[in-house]
N, C-alpha and C positions, 0 to 999 in steps of 0.2 A: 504494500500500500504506500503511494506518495503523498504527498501533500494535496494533492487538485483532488483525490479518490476520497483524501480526509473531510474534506468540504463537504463533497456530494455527499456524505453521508453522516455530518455532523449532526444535523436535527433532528433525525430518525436513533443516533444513538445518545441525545442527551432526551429524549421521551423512550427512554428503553425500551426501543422498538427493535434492536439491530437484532438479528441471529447472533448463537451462542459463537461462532466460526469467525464473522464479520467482527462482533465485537472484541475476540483476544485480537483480531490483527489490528483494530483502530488503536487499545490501547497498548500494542505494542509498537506501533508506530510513535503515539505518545511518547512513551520512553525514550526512544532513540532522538525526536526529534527537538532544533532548539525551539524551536516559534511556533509551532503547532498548539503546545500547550497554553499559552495563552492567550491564543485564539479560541481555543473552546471555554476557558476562563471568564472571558469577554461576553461569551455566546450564552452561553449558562447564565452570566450575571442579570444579563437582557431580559432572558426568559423568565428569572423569577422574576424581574420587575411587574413585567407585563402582566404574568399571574398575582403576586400580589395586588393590582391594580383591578383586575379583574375579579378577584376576591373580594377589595374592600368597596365593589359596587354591587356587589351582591343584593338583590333588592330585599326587603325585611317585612311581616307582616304589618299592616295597618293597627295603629294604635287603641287607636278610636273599637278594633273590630269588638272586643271584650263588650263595650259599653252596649254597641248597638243588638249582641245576641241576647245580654239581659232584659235592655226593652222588647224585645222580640216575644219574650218570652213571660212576661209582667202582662199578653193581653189574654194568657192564658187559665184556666181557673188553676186555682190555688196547688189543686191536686195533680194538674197537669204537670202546671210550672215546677211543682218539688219533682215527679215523676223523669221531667225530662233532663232538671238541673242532673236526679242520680245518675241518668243515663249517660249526660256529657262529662258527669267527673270522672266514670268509670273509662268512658273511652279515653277521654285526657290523660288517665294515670297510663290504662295499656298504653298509647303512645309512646308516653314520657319515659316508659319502663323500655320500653324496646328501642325507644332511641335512645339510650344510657348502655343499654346490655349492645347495643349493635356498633355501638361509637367506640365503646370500651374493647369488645372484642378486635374491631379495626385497629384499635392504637398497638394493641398484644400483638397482634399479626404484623403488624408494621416494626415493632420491635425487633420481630424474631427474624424479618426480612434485613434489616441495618444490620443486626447484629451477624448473620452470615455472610451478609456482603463486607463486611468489616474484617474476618475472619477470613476469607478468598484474597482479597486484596493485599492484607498482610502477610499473608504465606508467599507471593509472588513476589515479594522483596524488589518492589521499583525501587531504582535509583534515587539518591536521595541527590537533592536540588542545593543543599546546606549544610555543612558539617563543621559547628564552632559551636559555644557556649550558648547554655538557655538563654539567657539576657539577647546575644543576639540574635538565635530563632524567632524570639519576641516579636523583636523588630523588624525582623523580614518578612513575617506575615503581615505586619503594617501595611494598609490598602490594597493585601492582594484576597482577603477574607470580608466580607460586612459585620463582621464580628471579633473583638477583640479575642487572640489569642495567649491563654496565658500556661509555660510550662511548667506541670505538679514536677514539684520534689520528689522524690521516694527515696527510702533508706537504701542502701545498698544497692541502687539503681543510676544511672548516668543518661540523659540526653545526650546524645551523637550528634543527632542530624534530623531533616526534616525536611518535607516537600508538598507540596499540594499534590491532592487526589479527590475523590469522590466517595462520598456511600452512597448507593443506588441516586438518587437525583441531586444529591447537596454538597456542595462545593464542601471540599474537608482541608484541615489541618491534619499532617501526618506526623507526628516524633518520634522516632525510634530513640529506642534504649537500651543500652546495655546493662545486664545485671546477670543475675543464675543464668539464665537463660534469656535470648532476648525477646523484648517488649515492643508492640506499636500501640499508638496512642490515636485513635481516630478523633478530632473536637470539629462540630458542625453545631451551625445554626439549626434550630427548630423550634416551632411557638406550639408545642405542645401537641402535635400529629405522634408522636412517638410514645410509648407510654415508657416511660424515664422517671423514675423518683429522683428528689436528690438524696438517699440514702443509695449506696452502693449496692448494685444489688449483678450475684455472676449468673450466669447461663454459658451453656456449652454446645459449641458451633465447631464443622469441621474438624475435628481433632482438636480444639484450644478452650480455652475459656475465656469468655468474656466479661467485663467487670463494666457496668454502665451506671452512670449517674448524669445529675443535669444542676448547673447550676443559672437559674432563670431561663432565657432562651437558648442556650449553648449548652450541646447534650456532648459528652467524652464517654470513649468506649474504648478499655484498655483491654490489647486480643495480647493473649502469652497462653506458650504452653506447659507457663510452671501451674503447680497442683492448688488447691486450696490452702493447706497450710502452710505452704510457700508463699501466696498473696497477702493471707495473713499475717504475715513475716516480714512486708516492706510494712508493715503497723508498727511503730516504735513502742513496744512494753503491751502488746497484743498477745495474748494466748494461742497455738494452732488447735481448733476443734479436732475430738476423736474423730477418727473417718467412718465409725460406725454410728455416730450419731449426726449424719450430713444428711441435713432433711434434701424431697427431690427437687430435682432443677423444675425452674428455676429458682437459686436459694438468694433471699436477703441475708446481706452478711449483719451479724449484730454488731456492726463497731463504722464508727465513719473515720477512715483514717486523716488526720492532721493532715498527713502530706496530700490527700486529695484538696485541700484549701488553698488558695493563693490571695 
């Protein structure tokens, strides 16, 4: 794939449209190439514009509609009016219930989807764009993210390096680390499509485990293939749990480590 192939098929793979085939080759070209990447940078940025734009014209129900189904329902007799008020609470709540259970399930699902895209991405060890101290990873992300990028500490772990990449649609910050074994660090924007607590919490993708949290709109997802009580172990004065008392995945860890703070 050249550069003029990357074009023709830049929009179709920033709406994960591309085949499984098409897409190792775009973002293998990514890799090798210098200008390419941000140009889809550029492309990407555009696109969430316009969707958020598109989002925040979203049109919303009538204010007024509540007031008007009360009078509506006021020229009714007394037994009617109570009759029909039960009828519309019950279908309100079934609504409200199944758009809760339905929105909820979406965010779990969408989790599970980052977190394996997160997990692929980090096994394939792209080239890193940056190799000098956290301070100045900081700073190199400066203007090329819509969101401030900030690198966590860990005990007995080291920032390397770092490069822009993606999870499934959202422009990401990547930091690799060295420590027991090594770490990447996915951090992207999201205003809550993702279900992310900010208590830490791991699940297990592709062979690794993944540790996700979110602090306000900025969700980080840390993919390593050290074990639990190894995780628990960049925790300064943290215990590692027995292994036979690890509830199932997905598990919240009981402790928020310091070093996830900046």
């Amino acid at each position: 794939m050249n550069c003029r192939d990357l074009e023709t098929e830049l929009t179709p793979y920033l709406d994960g449209e591309l085949p499984a085939g098409a897409r190792v080759e775009f973002e293998a070209h990514l890799a090798s190439c210098p200008t390419c990447p941000r140009n889809v940078e550029v492309e990407r940025h555009n696109l969430s514009m316009i969707r958020a734009a598109a989002k925040a014209a979203a049109p919303v129900a009538p204010e007024d509609f509540k007031l008007k189904l009360l009078a509506s329902l006021r020229t009714d007799s007394e037994r009617q009016r109570r009759g029909r008020l039960q009828q519309l609470t019950a279908m309100a709540a079934g609504v409200t219930l199944a758009m809760v259970v339905g929105h909820q399930a979406y965010r779990s699902h969408q989790r599970r989807l980052y977190e394996q895209d997160a997990a692929m991405r980090h096994a394939r060890q792209f080239p890193l764009e940056i190799e000098q101290s956290p301070e100045a990873i900081e700073r190199w992300f400066g203007g090329k993210v819509d969101y401030r990028v900030s690198v966590p500490r860990f005990p007995n772990a080291r920032a390397t390096g770092a490069r822009l990449l993606q999870v499934r649609d959202k422009p990401a910050a990547y930091i690799r680390y060295d420590a027991p074994r090594q770490m990447g660090l996915f951090v992207y924007g999201d205003d809550h499509d993702v279900d992310v607590g900010t208590e830490p919490a791991m699940a297990t993708s592709n062979g690794y485990n993944v540790v996700s949290w979110r602090e306000g709109d900025v969700v980080y997802q840390l993919v390593t293939d050290l074990d639990e009580q190894d995780i628990r172990g960049l925790v300064p004065g943290s215990q590692p749990a027995p292994s036979e008392s690890l509830p199932p995945q997905p598990t919240t860890l009981d402790v928020r480590p310091a070093s996830f703070q900046h």
